[in-house]
C-alpha positions in Angstrom: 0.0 0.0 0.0 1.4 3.2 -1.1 0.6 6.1 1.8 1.0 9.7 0.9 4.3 10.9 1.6 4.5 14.8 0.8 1.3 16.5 2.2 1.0 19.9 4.0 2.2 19.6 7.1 1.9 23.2 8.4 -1.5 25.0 7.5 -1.6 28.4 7.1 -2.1 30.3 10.3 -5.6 30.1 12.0 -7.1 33.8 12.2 -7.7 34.4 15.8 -10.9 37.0 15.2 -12.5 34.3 12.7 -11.8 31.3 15.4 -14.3 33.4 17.8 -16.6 33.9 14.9 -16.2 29.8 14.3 -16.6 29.2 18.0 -20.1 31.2 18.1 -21.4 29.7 14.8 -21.1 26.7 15.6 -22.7 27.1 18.9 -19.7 25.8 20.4 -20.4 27.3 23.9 -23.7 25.2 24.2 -21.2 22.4 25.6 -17.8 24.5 26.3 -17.1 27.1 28.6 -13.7 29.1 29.0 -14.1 29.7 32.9 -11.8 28.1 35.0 -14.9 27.2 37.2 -16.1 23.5 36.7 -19.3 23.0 35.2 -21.1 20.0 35.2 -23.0 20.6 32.0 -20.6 22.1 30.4 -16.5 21.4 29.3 -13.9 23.6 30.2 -11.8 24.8 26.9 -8.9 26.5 28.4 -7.1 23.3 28.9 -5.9 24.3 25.1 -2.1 24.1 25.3 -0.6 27.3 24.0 1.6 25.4 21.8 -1.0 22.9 20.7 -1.1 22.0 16.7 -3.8 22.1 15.1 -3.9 17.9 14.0 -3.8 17.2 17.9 -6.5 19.1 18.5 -8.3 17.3 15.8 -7.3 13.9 16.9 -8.4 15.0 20.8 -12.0 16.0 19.2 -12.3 12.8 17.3 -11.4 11.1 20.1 -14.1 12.5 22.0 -16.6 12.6 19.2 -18.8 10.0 19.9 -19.6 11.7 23.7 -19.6 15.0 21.7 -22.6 13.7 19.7 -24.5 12.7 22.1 -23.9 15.8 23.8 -24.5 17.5 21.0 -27.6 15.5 20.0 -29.3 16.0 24.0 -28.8 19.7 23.3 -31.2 19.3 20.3 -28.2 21.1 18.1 -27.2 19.9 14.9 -23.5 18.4 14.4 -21.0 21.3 13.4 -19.3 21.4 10.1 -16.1 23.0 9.2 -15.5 24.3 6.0 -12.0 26.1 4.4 -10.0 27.1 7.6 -12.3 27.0 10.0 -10.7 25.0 11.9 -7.4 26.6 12.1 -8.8 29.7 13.0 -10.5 27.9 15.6 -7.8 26.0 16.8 -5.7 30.1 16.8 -8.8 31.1 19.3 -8.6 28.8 21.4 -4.7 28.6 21.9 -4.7 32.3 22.1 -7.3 32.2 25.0 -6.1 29.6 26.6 -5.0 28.8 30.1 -2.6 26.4 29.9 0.6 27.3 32.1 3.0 24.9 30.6 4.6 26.2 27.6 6.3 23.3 26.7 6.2 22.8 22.8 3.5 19.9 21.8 5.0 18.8 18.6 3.8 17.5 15.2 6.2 14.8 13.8 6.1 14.0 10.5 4.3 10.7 9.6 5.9 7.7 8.4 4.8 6.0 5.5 5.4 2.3 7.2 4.4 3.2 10.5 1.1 5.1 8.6 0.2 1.9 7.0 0.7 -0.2 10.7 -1.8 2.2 11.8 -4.3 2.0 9.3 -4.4 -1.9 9.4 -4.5 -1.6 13.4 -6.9 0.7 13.9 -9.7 -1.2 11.6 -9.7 1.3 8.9 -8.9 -1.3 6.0 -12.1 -2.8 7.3 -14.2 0.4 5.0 -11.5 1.8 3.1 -10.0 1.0 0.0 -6.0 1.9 -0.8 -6.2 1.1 -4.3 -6.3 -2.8 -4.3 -6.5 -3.9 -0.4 -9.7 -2.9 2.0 -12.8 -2.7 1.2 -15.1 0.1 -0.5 -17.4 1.1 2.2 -15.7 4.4 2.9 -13.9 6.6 0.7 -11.2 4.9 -2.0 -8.1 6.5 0.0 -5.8 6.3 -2.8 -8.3 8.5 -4.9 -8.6 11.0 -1.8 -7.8 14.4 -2.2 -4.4 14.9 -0.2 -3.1 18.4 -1.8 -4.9 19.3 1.5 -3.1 20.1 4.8 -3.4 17.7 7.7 -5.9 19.5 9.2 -7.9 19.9 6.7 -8.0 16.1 5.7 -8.6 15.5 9.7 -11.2 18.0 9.3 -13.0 15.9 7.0 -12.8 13.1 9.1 -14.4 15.1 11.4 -17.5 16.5 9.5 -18.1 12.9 8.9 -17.6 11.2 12.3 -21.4 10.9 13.2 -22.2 9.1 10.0 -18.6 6.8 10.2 -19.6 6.1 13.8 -23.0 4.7 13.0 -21.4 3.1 10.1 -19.0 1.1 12.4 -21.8 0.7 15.4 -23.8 -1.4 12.6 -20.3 -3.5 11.1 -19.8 -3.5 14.7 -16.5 -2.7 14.1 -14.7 -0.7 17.2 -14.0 2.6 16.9 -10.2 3.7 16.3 -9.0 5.9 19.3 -5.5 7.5 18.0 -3.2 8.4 20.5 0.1 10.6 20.5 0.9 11.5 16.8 -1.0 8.2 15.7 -3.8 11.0 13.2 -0.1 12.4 11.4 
């Protein structure tokens, strides 16, 4: 299986004035607060490390997704799409507003081809996805995928989809992959 090998790293910067904009379209605060004062209905944001990257943000979402839904889904609000940069300029508000007090760098290495393709088979995603001649087509044909994208942008994608993969899975009962560390790069 061939894995992409040159993609976009390093999106453009996130705007931190559109971020805000992003984080009251999307109704975000209907779940999230940004006071340090715990909140039983509703998840403190400030946690953001200052040096987060965007793709680790992503991956933490995902991660949470499926409680995010349901969240999401008892609040009577619809699931929030991201389109263009939204979600850099998200991901710039919420660094810049955060509270985090250790600045210690959180790092994006670059993926590895070979490690990549470890991933993919451990995580079950072969299970719906094509990669030209190995998987299966219930998902996207990944070798036909758009990756002229940055990393975010192609983790945004998996994002916008994640209710409608989940149920996918939920019905294949297949389990659904939890990435950790720089597993999503």
């Amino acid at each position: 299986m061939k894995l992409v090998y040159f993609i976009k790293y390093l999106d453009v910067p996130g705007n931190i004035e559109k971020g805000s904009m992003v984080l009251s379209q999307k109704a975000c605060l209907a779940c999230h607060t940004f006071k340090s004062v715990k909140s039983k209905k509703k998840i403190l944001l400030s946690w953001v490390n200052i040096d987060a990257n965007p793709l680790s943000l992503m991956q933490n979402m995902w991660n949470k997704g499926v409680q995010m839904d349901v969240a999401i889904s008892d609040r009577g609000l619809r699931w929030p799409v991201f389109i263009g940069a939204e979600t850099v300029d998200l991901f710039a508000h919420l660094i810049k507003i955060s509270l985090f007090d250790n600045r210690s760098p959180a790092y994006l290495m670059p993926g590895s081809p070979q490690r990549g393709e470890a991933i993919f088979e451990a995580k079950g995603c072969i299970k719906c996805h094509k990669t030209g001649t190995q998987g299966i087509a219930v998902g996207p044909d990944l070798a036909q995928a758009n990756f002229y994208l940055g990393v975010t942008q192609i983790a945004q994608r998996l994002w916008n989809a994640g209710p409608v993969i989940w149920k996918k899975m939920q019905a294949m009962h297949i389990d659904r992959p939890v990435f950790q560390e720089n597993e999503m790069a």
